[in-house]
LOZAKE-306902 format. One record per residue (C-alpha): residue number from 1; residue in three letters; x, y, z. Coordinates in steps of 0.001 Angstrom, whole numbers, padded with zeros to 6 digits, m for minus. Layout:
REM LOZAKE-306902
<NUM, 'ala', <X, Y, Z>>
...
REM end
This chain:
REM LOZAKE-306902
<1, 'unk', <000501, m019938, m001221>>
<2, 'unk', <004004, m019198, m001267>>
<3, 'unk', <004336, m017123, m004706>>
<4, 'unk', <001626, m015300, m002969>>
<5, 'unk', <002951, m014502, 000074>>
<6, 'unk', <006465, m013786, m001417>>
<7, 'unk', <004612, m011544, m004192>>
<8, 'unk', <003253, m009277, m000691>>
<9, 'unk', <006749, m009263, 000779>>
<10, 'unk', <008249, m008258, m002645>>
<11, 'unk', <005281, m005606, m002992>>
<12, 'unk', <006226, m004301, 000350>>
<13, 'unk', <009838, m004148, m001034>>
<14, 'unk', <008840, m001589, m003721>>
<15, 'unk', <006889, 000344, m001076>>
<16, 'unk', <009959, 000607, 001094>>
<17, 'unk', <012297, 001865, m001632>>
<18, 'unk', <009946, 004194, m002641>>
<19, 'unk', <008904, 005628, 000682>>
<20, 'unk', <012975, 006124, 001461>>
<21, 'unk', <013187, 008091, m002037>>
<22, 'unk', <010206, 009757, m001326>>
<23, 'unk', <011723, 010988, 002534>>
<24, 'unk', <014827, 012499, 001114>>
<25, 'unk', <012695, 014601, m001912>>
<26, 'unk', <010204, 015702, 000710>>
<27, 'unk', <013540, 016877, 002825>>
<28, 'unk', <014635, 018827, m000296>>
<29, 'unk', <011555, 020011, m000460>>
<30, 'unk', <010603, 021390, 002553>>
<31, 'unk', <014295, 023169, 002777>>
<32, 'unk', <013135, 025264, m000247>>
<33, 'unk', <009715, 025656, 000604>>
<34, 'unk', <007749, 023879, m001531>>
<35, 'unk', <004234, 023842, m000483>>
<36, 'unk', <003035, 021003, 001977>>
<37, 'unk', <m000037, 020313, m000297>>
<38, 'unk', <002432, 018781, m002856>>
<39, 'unk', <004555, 016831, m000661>>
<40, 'unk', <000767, 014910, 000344>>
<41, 'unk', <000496, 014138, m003151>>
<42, 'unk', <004001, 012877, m003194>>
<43, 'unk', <002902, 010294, m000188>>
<44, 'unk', <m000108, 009422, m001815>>
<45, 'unk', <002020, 008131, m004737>>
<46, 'unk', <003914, 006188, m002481>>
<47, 'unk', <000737, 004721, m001074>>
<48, 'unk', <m000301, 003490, m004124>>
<49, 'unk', <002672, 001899, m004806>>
<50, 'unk', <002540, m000396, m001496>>
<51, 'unk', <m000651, m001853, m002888>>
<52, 'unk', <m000452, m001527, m006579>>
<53, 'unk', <001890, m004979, m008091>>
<54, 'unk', <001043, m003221, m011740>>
<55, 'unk', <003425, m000152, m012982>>
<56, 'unk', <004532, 001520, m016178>>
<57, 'unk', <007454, m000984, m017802>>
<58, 'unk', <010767, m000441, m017512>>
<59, 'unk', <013209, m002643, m019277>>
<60, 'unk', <016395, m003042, m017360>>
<61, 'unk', <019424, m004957, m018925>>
<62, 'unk', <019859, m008579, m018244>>
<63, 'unk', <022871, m009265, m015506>>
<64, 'unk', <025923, m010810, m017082>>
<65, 'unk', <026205, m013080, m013833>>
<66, 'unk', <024255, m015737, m014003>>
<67, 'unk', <023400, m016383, m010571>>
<68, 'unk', <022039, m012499, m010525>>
<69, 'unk', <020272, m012770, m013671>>
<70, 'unk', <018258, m016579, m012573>>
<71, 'unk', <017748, m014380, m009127>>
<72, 'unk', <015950, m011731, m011354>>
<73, 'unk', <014022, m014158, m013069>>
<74, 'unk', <012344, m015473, m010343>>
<75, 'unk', <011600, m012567, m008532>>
<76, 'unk', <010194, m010674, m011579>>
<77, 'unk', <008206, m014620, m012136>>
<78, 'unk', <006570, m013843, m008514>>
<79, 'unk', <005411, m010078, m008924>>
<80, 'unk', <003753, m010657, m012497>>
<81, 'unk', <000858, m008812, m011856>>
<82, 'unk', <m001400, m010768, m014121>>
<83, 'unk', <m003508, m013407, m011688>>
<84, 'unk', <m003038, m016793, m011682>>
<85, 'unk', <m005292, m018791, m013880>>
<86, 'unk', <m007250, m022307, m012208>>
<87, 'unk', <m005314, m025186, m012114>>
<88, 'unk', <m007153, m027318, m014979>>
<89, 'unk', <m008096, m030802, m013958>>
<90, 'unk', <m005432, m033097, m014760>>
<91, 'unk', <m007068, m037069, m015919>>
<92, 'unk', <m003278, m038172, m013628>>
<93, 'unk', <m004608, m040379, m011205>>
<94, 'unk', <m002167, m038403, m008839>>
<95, 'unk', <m003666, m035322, m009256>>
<96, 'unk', <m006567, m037222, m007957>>
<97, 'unk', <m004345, m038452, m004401>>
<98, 'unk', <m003623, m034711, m004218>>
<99, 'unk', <m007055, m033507, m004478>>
<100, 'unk', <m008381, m036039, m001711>>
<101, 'unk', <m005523, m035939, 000636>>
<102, 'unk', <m006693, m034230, 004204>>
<103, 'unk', <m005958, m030425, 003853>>
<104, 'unk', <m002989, m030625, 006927>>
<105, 'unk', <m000718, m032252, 004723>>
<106, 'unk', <m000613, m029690, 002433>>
<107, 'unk', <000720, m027056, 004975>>
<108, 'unk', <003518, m025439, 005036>>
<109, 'unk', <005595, m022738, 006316>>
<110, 'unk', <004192, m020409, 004032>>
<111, 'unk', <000682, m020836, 005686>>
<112, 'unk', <002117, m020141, 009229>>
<113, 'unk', <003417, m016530, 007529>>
<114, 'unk', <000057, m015570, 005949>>
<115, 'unk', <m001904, m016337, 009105>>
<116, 'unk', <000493, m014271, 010666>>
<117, 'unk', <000598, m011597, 008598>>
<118, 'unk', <m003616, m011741, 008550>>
<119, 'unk', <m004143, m011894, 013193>>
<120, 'unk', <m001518, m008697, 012493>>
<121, 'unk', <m004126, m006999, 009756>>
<122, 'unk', <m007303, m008309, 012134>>
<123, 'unk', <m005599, m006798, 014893>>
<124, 'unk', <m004469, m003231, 013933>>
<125, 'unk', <m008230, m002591, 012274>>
<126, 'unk', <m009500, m003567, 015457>>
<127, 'unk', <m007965, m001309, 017201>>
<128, 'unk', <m008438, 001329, 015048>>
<129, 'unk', <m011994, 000128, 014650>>
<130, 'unk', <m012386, 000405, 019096>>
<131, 'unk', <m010343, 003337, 018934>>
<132, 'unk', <m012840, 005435, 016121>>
<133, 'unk', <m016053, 004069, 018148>>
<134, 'unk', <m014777, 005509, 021622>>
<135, 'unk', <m013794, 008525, 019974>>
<136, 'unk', <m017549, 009315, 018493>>
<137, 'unk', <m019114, 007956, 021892>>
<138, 'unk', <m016272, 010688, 024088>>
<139, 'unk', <m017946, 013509, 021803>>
<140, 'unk', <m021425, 012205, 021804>>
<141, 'unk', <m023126, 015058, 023962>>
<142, 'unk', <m021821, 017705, 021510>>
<143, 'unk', <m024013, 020298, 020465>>
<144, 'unk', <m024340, 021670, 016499>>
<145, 'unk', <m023142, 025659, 016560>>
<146, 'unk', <m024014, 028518, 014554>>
<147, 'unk', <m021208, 028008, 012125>>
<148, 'unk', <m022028, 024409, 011817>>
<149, 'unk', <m019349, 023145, 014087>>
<150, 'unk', <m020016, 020588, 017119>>
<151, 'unk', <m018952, 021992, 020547>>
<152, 'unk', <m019373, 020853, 024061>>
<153, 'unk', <m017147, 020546, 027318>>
<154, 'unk', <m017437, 016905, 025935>>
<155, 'unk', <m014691, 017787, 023367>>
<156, 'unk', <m011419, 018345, 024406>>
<157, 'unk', <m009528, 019683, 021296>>
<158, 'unk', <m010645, 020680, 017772>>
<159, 'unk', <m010582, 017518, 015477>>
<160, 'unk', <m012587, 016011, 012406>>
<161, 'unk', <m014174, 012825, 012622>>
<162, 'unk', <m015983, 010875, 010270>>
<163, 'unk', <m016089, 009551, 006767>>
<164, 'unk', <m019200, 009679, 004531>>
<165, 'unk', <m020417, 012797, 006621>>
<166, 'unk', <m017310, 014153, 008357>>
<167, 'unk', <m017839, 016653, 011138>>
<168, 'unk', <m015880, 019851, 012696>>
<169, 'unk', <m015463, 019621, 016341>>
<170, 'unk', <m014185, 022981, 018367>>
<171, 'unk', <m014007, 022663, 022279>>
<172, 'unk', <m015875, 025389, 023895>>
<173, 'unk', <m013841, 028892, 024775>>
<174, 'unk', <m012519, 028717, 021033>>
<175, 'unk', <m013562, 031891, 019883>>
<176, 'unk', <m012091, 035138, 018215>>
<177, 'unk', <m009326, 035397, 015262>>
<178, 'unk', <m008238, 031834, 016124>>
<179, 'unk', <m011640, 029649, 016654>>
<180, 'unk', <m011411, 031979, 012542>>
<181, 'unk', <m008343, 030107, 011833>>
<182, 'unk', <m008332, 026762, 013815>>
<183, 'unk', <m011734, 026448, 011953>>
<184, 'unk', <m010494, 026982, 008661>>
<185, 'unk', <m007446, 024581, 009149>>
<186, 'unk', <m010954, 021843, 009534>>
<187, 'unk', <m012525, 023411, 006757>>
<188, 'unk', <m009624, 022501, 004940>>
<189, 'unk', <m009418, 019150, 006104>>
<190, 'unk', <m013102, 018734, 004765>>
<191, 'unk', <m012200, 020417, 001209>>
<192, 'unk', <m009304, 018444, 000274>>
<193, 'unk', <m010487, 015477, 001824>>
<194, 'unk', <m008807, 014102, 003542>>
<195, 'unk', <m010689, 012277, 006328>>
<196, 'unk', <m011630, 009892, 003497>>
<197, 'unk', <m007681, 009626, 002435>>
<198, 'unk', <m006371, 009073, 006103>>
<199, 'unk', <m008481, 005994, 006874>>
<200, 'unk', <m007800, 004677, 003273>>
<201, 'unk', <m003916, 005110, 003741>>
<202, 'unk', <m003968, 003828, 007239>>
<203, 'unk', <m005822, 000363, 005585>>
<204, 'unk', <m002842, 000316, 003093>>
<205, 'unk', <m000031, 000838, 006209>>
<206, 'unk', <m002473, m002073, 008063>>
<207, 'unk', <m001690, m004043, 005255>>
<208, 'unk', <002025, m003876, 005603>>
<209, 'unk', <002043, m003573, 009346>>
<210, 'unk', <005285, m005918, 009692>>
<211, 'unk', <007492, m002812, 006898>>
<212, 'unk', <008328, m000501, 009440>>
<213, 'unk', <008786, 002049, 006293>>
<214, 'unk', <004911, 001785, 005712>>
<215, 'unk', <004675, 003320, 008969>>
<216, 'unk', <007308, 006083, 008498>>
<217, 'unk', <005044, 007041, 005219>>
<218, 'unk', <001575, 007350, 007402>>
<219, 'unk', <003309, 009708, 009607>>
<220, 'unk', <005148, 011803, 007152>>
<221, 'unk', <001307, 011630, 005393>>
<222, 'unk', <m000327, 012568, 008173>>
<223, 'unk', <002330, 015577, 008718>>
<224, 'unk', <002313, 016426, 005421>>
<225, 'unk', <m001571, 017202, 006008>>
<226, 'unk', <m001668, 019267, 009143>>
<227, 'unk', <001000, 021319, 007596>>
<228, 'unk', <m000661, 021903, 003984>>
<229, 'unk', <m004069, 022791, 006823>>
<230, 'unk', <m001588, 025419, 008647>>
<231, 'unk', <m000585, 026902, 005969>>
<232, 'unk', <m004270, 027472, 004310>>
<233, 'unk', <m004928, 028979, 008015>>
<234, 'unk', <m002154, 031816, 008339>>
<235, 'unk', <m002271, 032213, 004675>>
<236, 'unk', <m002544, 036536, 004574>>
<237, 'unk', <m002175, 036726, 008257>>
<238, 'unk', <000021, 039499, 010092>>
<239, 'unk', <002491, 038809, 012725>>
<240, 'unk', <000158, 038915, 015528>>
<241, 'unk', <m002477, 036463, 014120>>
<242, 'unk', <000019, 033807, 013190>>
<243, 'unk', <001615, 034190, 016685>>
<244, 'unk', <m002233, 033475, 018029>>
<245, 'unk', <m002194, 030437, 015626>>
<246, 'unk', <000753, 028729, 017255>>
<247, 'unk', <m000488, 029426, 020635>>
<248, 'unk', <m003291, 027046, 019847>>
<249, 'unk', <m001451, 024482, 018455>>
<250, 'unk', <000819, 024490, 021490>>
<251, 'unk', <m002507, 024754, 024031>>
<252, 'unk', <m003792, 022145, 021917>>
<253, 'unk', <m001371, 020004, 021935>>
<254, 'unk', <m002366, 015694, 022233>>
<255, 'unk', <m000496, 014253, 024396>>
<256, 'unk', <m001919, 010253, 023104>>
<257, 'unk', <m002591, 009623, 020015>>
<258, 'unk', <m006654, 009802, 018268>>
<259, 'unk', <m008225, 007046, 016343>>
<260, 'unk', <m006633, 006617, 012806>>
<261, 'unk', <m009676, 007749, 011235>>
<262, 'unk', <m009462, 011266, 012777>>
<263, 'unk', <m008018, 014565, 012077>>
<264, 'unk', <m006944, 016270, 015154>>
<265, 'unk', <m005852, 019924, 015111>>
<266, 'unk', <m003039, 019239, 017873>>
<267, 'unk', <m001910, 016273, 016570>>
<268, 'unk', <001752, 015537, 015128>>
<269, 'unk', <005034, 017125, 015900>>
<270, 'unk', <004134, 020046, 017470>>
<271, 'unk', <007325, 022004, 017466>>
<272, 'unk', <008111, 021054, 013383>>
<273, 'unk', <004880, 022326, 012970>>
<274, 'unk', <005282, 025937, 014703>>
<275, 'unk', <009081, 026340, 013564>>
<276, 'unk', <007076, 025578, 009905>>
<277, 'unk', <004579, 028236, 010320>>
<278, 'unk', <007051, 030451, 011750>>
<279, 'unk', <009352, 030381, 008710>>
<280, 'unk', <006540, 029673, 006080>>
<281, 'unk', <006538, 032283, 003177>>
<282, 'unk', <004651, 031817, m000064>>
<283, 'unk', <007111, 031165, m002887>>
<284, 'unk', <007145, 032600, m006236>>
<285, 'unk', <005304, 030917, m009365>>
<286, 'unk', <008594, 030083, m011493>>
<287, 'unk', <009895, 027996, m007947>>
<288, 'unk', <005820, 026232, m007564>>
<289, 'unk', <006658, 025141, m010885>>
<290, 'unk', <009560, 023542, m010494>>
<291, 'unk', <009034, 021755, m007172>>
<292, 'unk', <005402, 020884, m009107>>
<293, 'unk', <007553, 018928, m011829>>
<294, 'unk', <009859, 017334, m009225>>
<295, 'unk', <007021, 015887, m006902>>
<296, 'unk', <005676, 014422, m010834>>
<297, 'unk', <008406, 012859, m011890>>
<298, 'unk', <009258, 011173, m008164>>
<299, 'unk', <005355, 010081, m008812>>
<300, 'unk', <005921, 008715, m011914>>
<301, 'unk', <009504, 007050, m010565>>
<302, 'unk', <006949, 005745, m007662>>
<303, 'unk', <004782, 003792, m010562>>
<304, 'unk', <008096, 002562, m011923>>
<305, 'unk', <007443, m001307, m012610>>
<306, 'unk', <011189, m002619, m013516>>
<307, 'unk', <011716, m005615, m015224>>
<308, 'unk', <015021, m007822, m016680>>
<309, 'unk', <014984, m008397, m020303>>
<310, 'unk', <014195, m011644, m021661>>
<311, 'unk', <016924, m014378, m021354>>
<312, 'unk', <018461, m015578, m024921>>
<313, 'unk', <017009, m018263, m026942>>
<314, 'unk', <018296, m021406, m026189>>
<315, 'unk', <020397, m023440, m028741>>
<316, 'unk', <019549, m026797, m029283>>
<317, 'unk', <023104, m027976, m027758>>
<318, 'unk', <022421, m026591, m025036>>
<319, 'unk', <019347, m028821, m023933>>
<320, 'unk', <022533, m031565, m023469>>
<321, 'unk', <024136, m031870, m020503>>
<322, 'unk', <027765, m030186, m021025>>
<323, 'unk', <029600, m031903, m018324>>
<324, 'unk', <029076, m035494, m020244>>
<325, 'unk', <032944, m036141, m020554>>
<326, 'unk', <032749, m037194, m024913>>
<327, 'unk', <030796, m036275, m027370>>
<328, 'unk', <029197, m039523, m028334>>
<329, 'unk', <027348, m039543, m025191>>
<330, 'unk', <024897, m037332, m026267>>
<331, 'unk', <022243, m037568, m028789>>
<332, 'unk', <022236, m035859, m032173>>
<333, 'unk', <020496, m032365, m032507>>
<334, 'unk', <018053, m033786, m034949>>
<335, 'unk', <017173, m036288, m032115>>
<336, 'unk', <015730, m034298, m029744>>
<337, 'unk', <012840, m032542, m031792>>
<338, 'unk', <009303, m033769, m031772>>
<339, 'unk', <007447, m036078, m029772>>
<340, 'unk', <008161, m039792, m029905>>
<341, 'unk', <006099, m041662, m032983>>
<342, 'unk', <004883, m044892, m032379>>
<343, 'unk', <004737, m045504, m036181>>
<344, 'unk', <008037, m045483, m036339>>
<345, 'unk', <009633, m046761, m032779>>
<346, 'unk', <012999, m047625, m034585>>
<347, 'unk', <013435, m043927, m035962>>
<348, 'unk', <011725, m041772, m033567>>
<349, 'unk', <012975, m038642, m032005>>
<350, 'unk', <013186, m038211, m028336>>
<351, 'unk', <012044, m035870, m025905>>
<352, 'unk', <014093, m033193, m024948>>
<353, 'unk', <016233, m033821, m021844>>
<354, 'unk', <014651, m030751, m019093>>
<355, 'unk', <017878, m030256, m017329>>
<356, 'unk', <021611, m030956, m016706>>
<357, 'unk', <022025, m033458, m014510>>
<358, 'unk', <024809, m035607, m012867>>
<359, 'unk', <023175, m038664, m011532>>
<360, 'unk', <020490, m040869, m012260>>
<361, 'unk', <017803, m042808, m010721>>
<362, 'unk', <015436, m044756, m012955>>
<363, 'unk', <011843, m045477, m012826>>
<364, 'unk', <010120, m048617, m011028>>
<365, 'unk', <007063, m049516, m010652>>
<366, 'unk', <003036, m049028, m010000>>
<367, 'unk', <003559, m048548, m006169>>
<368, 'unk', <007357, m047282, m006567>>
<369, 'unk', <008846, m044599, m008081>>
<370, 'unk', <006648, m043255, m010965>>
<371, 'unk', <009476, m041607, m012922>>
<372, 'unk', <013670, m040626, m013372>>
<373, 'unk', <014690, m038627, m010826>>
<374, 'unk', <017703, m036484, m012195>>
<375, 'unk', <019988, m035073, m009505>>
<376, 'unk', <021313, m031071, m009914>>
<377, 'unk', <022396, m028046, m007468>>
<378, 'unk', <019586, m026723, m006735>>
<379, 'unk', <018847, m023920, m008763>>
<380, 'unk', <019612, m025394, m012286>>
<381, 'unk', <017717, m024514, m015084>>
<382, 'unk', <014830, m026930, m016067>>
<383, 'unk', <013423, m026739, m019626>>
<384, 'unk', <010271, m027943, m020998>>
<385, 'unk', <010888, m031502, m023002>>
<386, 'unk', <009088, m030428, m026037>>
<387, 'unk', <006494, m027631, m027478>>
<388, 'unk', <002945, m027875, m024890>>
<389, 'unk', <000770, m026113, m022514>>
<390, 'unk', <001316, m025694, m019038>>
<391, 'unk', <m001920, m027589, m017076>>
<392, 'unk', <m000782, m027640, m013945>>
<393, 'unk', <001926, m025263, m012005>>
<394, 'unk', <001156, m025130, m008321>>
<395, 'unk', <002225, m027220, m004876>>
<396, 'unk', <001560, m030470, m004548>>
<397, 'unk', <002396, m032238, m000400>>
<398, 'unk', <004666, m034638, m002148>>
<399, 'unk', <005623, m033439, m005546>>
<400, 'unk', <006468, m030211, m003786>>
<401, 'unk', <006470, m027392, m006663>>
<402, 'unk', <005726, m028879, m009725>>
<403, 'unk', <004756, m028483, m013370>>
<404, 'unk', <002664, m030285, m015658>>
<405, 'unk', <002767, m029846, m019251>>
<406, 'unk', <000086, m030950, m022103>>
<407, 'unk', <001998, m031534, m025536>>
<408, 'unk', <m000992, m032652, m027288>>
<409, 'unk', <m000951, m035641, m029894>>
<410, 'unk', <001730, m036382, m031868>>
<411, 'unk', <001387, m037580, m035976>>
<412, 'unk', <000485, m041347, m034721>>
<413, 'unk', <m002608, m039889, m032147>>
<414, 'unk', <m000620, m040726, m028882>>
<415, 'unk', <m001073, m037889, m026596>>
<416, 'unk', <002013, m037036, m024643>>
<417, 'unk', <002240, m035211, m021270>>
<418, 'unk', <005017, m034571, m019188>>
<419, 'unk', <005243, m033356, m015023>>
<420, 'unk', <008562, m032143, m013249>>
<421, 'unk', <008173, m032043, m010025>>
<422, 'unk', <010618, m031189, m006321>>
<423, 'unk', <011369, m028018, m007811>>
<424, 'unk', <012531, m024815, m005781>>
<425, 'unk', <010300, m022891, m008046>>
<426, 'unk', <008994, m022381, m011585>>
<427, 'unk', <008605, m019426, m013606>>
<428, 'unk', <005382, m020693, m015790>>
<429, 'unk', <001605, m020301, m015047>>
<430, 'unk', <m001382, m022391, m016039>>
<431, 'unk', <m002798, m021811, m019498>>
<432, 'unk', <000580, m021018, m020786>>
<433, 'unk', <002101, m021601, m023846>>
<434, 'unk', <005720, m023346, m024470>>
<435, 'unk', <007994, m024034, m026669>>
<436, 'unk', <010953, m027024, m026586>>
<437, 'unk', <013743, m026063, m024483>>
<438, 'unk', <011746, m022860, m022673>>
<439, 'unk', <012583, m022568, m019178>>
<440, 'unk', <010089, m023388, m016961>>
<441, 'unk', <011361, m023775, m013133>>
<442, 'unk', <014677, m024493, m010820>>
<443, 'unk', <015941, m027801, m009471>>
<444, 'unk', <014772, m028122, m005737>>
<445, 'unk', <014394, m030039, m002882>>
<446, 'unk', <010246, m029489, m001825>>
<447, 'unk', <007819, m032386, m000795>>
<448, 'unk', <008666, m035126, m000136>>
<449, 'unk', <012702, m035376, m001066>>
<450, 'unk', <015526, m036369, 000389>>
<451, 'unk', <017870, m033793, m002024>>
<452, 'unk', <017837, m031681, m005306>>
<453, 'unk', <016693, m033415, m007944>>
<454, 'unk', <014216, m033575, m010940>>
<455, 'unk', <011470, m035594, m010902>>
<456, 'unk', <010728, m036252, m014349>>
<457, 'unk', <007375, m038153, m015384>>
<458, 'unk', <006275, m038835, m018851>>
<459, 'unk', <003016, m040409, m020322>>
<460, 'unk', <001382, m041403, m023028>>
<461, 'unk', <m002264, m041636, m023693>>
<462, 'unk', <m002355, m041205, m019602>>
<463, 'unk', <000292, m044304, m019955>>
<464, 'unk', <002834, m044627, m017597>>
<465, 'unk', <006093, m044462, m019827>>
<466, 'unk', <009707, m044798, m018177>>
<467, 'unk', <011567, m041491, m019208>>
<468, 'unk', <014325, m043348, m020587>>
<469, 'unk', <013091, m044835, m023166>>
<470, 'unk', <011906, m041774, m024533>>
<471, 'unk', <014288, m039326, m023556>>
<472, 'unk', <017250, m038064, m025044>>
<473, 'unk', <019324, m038334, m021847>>
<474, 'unk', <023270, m039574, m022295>>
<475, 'unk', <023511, m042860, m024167>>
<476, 'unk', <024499, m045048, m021059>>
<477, 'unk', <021539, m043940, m019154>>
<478, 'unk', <019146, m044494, m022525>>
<479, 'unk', <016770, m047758, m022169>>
<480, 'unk', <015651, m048983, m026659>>
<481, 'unk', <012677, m047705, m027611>>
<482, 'unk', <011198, m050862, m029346>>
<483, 'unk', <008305, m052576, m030637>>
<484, 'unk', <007474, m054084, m027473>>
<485, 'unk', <007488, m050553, m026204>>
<486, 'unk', <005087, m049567, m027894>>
<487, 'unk', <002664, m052382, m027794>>
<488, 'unk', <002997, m051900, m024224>>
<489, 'unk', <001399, m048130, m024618>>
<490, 'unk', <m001287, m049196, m027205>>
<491, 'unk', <m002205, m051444, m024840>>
<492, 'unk', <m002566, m049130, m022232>>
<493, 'unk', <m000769, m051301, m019458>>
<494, 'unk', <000298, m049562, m016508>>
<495, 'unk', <004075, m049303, m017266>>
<496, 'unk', <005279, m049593, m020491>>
<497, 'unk', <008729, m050764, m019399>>
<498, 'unk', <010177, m052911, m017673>>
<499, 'unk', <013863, m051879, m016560>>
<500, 'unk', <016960, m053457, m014995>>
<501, 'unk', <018813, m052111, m012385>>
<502, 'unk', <021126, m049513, m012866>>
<503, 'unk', <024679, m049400, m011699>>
<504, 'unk', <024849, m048328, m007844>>
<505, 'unk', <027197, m045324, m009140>>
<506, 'unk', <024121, m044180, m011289>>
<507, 'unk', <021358, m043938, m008132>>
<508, 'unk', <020706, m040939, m006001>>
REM end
């Protein structure tokens, strides 16, 4: 729930930085007189780009900070556009606790935002919804005219309404040179269509109600509209008729706002609009064209989808933990490829170790602690232990964030899967493949945890294995891996080792 929610808020992000690039063309724009009918296609883009997570590529350099360039990762982990594949079952027996715990544990704040953000989506198209219904009921009693407009004392200013069969309302007394131009400003409406684009845009804005940019983009939409209409009206007008054509807008004038779904004549800034009209001249085609390519290229900026390139391959010394004060603490780089071999328990590599850590806490029991926990700052980098397929990457109510990874059977049969779990996120999906030393999350403090740490869970043949013993983790944290060991797996007992206690300097 919470990469999905965060994915929205990023979404609305985008939206936001587009609709204050998009403002300051349409300015530009409208100071040269660029026609209004481009500047609507110019919000449209911007529409799109409040619901659409896709985009065409753009490859940014990496940051040289670090902390930037992990920030990048993770956000550009949480608007992948691609949707997240099924968790597959898992044969854990905790996956099994998860599935059957009551659904109130698994709460958290995340939930509380989406059912906020949903009573504010329920509540705005409910409104527009009552507001659209008492609209058509107001203009019920209106009668169909000769020029196949509705008209009544029932109406009390020209407007559109409707959107599989939209219809032309003029209030009666609207006759003459301007019922001629206040009727083709609807016609216009009707030919461009846009009482099918309002009510779609005004779903998108419902969408992002809390971005108060979403709503700045409706309006300048909705603007954008009446003024392309106006200027379709007075188009090869004199003086005198475009001075008519103002009137009306002025005597037309709403003083509360219509249903979203509408288009009302008098709607809108009513003064822009006549200071428009009044300075409105048609430009040449040499200065259409231009403005034409700018509005094109600020729609193509709009479906920009930026992304950070890919972080370098990792080095096989870098899987060790550098702040390990001498180098015969750590393992050999030949010991850290493979899976462990149970053929060969005396000369068999070790898993990978999936993070840098500073303290250790070592495995216990069947009703204790199921695996190493391996304290970090949270943030740190945690790599997968060895080549395998992600199974599981999702929230669990006392794992917190985790991932589970599948690396399949090794040369003797065993099958080896590994889980890392209280992270602060991960950057890996289900069905995904990984190689040794890929990064696949951040060190973190969610479920049930007292403080950053890795929880780090390995088994064999769905055998409960202590990390240590196949790990390559610093030498004076390493438990043998031994015959006994592995008689222990073959066996299928519950825990494969038994440990002593470690030094109270080594605990979290």
């Amino acid at each position: 729930m919470g990469t999905w929610v965060l994915r929205g808020l990023l979404l609305s992000l985008w939206g936001g930085a587009a609709v204050l690039a998009a403002w300051a063309v349409s300015a530009l724009l409208r100071r040269v007189h660029a026609p209004s009918r481009l500047l609507c296609w110019l919000w449209l883009a911007v529409g799109l780009r409040f619901v659409w997570p896709g985009g065409i590529p753009l490859t940014l350099p990496r940051p040289q900070n670090q902390q930037l360039a992990r920030a990048a990762d993770r956000v550009q982990t949480i608007t992948q556009s691609a949707a997240p594949v099924a968790p597959a079952a898992a044969p854990a027996p905790a996956v099994t606790v998860a599935q059957a715990a009551p659904w109130y544990t698994r709460l958290t704040v995340w939930h509380l935002l989406a059912a906020v953000w949903a009573v504010g989506v329920l509540v705005l198209a409910v409104r527009a919804l009552w507001g659209y219904r008492r609209l058509a009921r107001t203009v019920a009693t209106a009668c169909k005219t000769a020029d196949g407009c509705y008209s009544g004392a029932c109406v009390p200013a020209p407007f559109t309404l409707g959107i599989l069969r939209p219809r032309i309302y003029l209030p009666e007394g609207l006759d003459g040179e301007t019922r001629h131009a206040v009727l083709l400003h609807e016609q216009t409406h009707l030919r461009r269509h846009d009482p099918q684009v309002k009510p779609l845009f005004y779903a998108v804005v419902c969408l992002h109600w809390f971005n108060p940019l979403a709503w700045l983009a409706f309006r300048q939409l909705e603007q954008a509209m009446e003024a392309a209409c106006d200027e379709a009206a007075v188009r090869g007008c004199d003086a005198a008729a475009r001075n008519a054509y103002c009137e009306s807008i002025l005597h037309y004038a709403l003083q509360s706002r219509v249903a979203p779904g509408s288009l009302a004549f008098g709607q809108g800034s009513v003064k822009s609009r006549i200071v428009h009209l009044l300075h409105y001249r048609k430009i040449g085609a040499g200065a259409l064209l231009v403005c034409a390519a700018v509005v094109g290229l600020c729609t193509a900026a709009c479906m920009v989808k930026p992304r950070i390139a890919a972080a370098p391959a990792i080095t096989e010394a870098a899987t060790e933990p550098v702040a390990l004060p001498a180098p015969e603490t750590t393992a050999p780089a030949v010991d850290v490829l493979g899976l462990p071999d149970l053929d060969d328990p005396a000369n068999s590599p070790r898993l990978r170790c999936p993070v840098e850590y500073t303290r250790f806490s070592s495995f216990c029991g069947d009703h204790g602690h199921r695996g190493d926990d391996l304290a970090a700052e949270t943030g740190t980098p945690v790599y997968a232990a060895a080549d395998g397929t992600v199974t599981q990457a999702t929230y669990h109510y006392s794992w917190g964030n985790f991932v589970q990874l599948d690396h399949g059977a090794g040369p003797d049969g065993c099958h080896w899967t590994t889980l890392y779990s209280q992270l602060e996120s991960y950057t890996v999906e289900p069905g995904q493949a990984v190689k040794a030393g890929d990064l696949i999350g951040y060190v973190g403090s969610t479920g049930y945890s007292t403080g950053p740490h890795l929880h780090f869970e390995v088994k064999a043949d769905s055998t409960l294995v202590s990390p240590r013993a196949v790990m390559a983790c610093a030498l004076q944290d390493r438990l043998p891996f031994t015959g006994e060991t592995v008689r222990a797996i073959r066996a299928g007992e519950p825990f494969a080792v038994v440990e002593t206690a470690l030094p109270e300097t080594s605990k979290i």
